[in-house]
C-alpha positions as CSV (number, residue, x, y, z in Angstrom):
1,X,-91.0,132.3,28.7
2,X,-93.8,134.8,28.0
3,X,-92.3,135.5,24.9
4,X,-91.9,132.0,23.6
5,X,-95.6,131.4,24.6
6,X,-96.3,134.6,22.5
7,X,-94.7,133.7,19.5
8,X,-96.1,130.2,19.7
9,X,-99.8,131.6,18.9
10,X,-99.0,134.1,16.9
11,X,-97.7,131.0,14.9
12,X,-100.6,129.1,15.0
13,X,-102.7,132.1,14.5
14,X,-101.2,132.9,11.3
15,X,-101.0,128.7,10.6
16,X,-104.8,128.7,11.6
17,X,-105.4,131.6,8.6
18,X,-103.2,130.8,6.0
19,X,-105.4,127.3,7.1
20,X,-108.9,129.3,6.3
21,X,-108.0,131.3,3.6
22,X,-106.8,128.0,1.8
23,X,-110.1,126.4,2.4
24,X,-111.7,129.5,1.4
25,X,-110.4,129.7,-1.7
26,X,-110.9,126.2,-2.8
27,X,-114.6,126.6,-1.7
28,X,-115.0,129.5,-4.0
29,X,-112.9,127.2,-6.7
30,X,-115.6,124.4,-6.4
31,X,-118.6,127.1,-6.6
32,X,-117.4,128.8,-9.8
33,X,-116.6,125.3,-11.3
34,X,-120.2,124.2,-10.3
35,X,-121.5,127.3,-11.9
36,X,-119.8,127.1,-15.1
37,X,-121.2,123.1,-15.0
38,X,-124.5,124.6,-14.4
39,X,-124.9,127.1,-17.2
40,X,-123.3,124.6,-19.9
41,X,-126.4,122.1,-18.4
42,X,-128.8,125.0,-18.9
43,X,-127.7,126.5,-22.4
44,X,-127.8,122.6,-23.4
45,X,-131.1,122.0,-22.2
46,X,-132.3,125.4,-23.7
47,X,-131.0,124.4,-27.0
48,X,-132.6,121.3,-27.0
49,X,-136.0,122.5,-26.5
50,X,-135.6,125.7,-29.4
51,X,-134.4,122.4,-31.3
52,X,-137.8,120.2,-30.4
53,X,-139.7,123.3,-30.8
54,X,-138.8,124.5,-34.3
55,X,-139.1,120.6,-35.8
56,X,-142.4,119.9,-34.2
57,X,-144.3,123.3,-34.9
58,X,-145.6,125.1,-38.0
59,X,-144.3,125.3,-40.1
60,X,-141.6,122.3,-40.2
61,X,-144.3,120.3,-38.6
62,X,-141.8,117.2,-38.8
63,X,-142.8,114.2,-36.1
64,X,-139.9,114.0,-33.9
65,X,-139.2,110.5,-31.7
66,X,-137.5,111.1,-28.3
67,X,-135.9,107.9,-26.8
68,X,-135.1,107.6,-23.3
69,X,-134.1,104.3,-22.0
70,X,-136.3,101.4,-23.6
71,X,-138.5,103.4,-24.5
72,X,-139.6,105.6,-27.8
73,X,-142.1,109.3,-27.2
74,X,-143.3,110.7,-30.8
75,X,-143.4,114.3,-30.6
76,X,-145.7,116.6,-32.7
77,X,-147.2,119.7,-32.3
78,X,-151.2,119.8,-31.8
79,X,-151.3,122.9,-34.4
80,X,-150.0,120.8,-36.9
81,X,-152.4,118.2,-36.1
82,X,-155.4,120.5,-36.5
83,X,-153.9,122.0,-40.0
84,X,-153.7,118.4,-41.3
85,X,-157.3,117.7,-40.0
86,X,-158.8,121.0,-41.4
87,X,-157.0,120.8,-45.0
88,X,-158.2,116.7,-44.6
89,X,-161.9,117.7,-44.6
90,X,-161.4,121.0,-47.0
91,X,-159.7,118.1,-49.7
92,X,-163.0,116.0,-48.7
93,X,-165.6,119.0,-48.9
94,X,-163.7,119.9,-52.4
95,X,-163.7,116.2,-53.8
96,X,-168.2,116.0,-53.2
Protein backbone atom coordinates (compact mmCIF):
# COMPACT_ATOMS: atom_id res chain seq x y z
CA UNK A 1 0.00 0.00 0.00
CA UNK A 2 2.90 2.33 0.58
CA UNK A 3 3.87 1.98 -2.74
CA UNK A 4 0.55 2.75 -4.31
CA UNK A 5 0.35 5.81 -2.09
CA UNK A 6 3.89 6.74 -3.45
CA UNK A 7 3.11 6.49 -6.92
CA UNK A 8 -0.10 8.30 -6.47
CA UNK A 9 1.90 11.75 -5.57
CA UNK A 10 4.45 11.28 -7.55
CA UNK A 11 1.53 11.42 -10.17
CA UNK A 12 0.02 14.34 -9.05
CA UNK A 13 3.37 15.90 -8.45
CA UNK A 14 4.39 15.64 -11.99
CA UNK A 15 0.31 16.43 -12.99
CA UNK A 16 0.77 19.57 -10.58
CA UNK A 17 4.08 20.66 -12.89
CA UNK A 18 3.36 19.79 -16.16
CA UNK A 19 0.04 22.03 -14.59
CA UNK A 20 2.58 25.11 -13.77
CA UNK A 21 4.78 24.96 -16.50
CA UNK A 22 1.68 25.15 -18.87
CA UNK A 23 0.45 28.18 -17.12
CA UNK A 24 3.88 29.49 -17.22
CA UNK A 25 4.30 29.43 -20.51
CA UNK A 26 1.09 30.88 -21.63
CA UNK A 27 1.80 33.79 -19.10
CA UNK A 28 5.06 34.51 -20.86
CA UNK A 29 2.86 33.94 -24.31
CA UNK A 30 0.43 36.82 -23.24
CA UNK A 31 3.51 39.16 -22.06
CA UNK A 32 5.52 38.92 -25.29
CA UNK A 33 2.13 39.40 -27.28
CA UNK A 34 1.44 42.48 -25.05
CA UNK A 35 4.81 43.71 -25.73
CA UNK A 36 4.87 43.44 -29.40
CA UNK A 37 1.12 45.39 -29.05
CA UNK A 38 2.92 47.89 -27.11
CA UNK A 39 5.82 48.87 -29.24
CA UNK A 40 3.54 48.89 -32.55
CA UNK A 41 1.31 51.58 -30.14
CA UNK A 42 4.56 53.41 -29.53
CA UNK A 43 6.34 53.46 -33.01
CA UNK A 44 2.68 54.58 -34.18
CA UNK A 45 2.40 57.26 -31.82
CA UNK A 46 6.10 58.26 -32.48
CA UNK A 47 5.35 58.51 -36.12
CA UNK A 48 2.56 60.52 -35.70
CA UNK A 49 4.11 63.21 -33.85
CA UNK A 50 7.59 63.38 -36.39
CA UNK A 51 4.46 63.59 -38.88
CA UNK A 52 2.69 66.70 -36.91
CA UNK A 53 5.99 68.09 -36.29
CA UNK A 54 7.51 68.35 -39.77
CA UNK A 55 3.99 69.85 -41.29
CA UNK A 56 3.49 72.42 -38.62
CA UNK A 57 7.16 73.81 -38.25
CA UNK A 58 9.53 75.83 -40.43
CA UNK A 59 9.89 75.40 -42.87
CA UNK A 60 6.59 73.47 -44.25
CA UNK A 61 4.75 75.75 -41.89
CA UNK A 62 1.46 74.04 -43.25
CA UNK A 63 -1.73 74.51 -40.64
CA UNK A 64 -2.64 71.08 -39.81
CA UNK A 65 -6.50 70.19 -38.31
CA UNK A 66 -6.59 67.26 -35.76
CA UNK A 67 -10.12 65.90 -35.28
CA UNK A 68 -11.03 63.89 -32.40
CA UNK A 69 -14.65 63.05 -31.83
CA UNK A 70 -16.91 66.18 -32.67
CA UNK A 71 -14.61 68.15 -32.54
CA UNK A 72 -11.76 70.01 -34.88
CA UNK A 73 -7.94 71.39 -33.17
CA UNK A 74 -5.87 73.58 -35.89
CA UNK A 75 -2.35 73.01 -35.37
CA UNK A 76 0.56 75.47 -36.24
CA UNK A 77 3.72 76.06 -34.99
CA UNK A 78 4.28 79.49 -32.99
CA UNK A 79 7.64 80.01 -35.08
CA UNK A 80 5.73 80.15 -38.11
CA UNK A 81 3.46 82.55 -36.59
CA UNK A 82 6.13 85.01 -35.62
CA UNK A 83 7.94 84.64 -39.26
CA UNK A 84 4.57 85.63 -40.85
CA UNK A 85 4.15 88.57 -38.31
CA UNK A 86 7.82 89.80 -38.76
CA UNK A 87 7.82 89.54 -42.78
CA UNK A 88 3.89 91.26 -42.27
CA UNK A 89 5.45 94.44 -40.68
CA UNK A 90 8.89 94.26 -42.85
CA UNK A 91 6.23 94.21 -46.25
CA UNK A 92 4.51 97.29 -44.17
CA UNK A 93 7.76 99.16 -43.20
CA UNK A 94 8.95 98.61 -47.01
CA UNK A 95 5.50 99.78 -48.58
CA UNK A 96 5.80 103.68 -46.30
Amino acid sequence: MDMKKEKAVIFLLVVLLVLALGYIGYVRFQARDYNIYQSGTEYGYQGAVVQIFQKTSPPACEQLPIYVQNQTLNLISVECLQMAQQQAQTKGNGSK
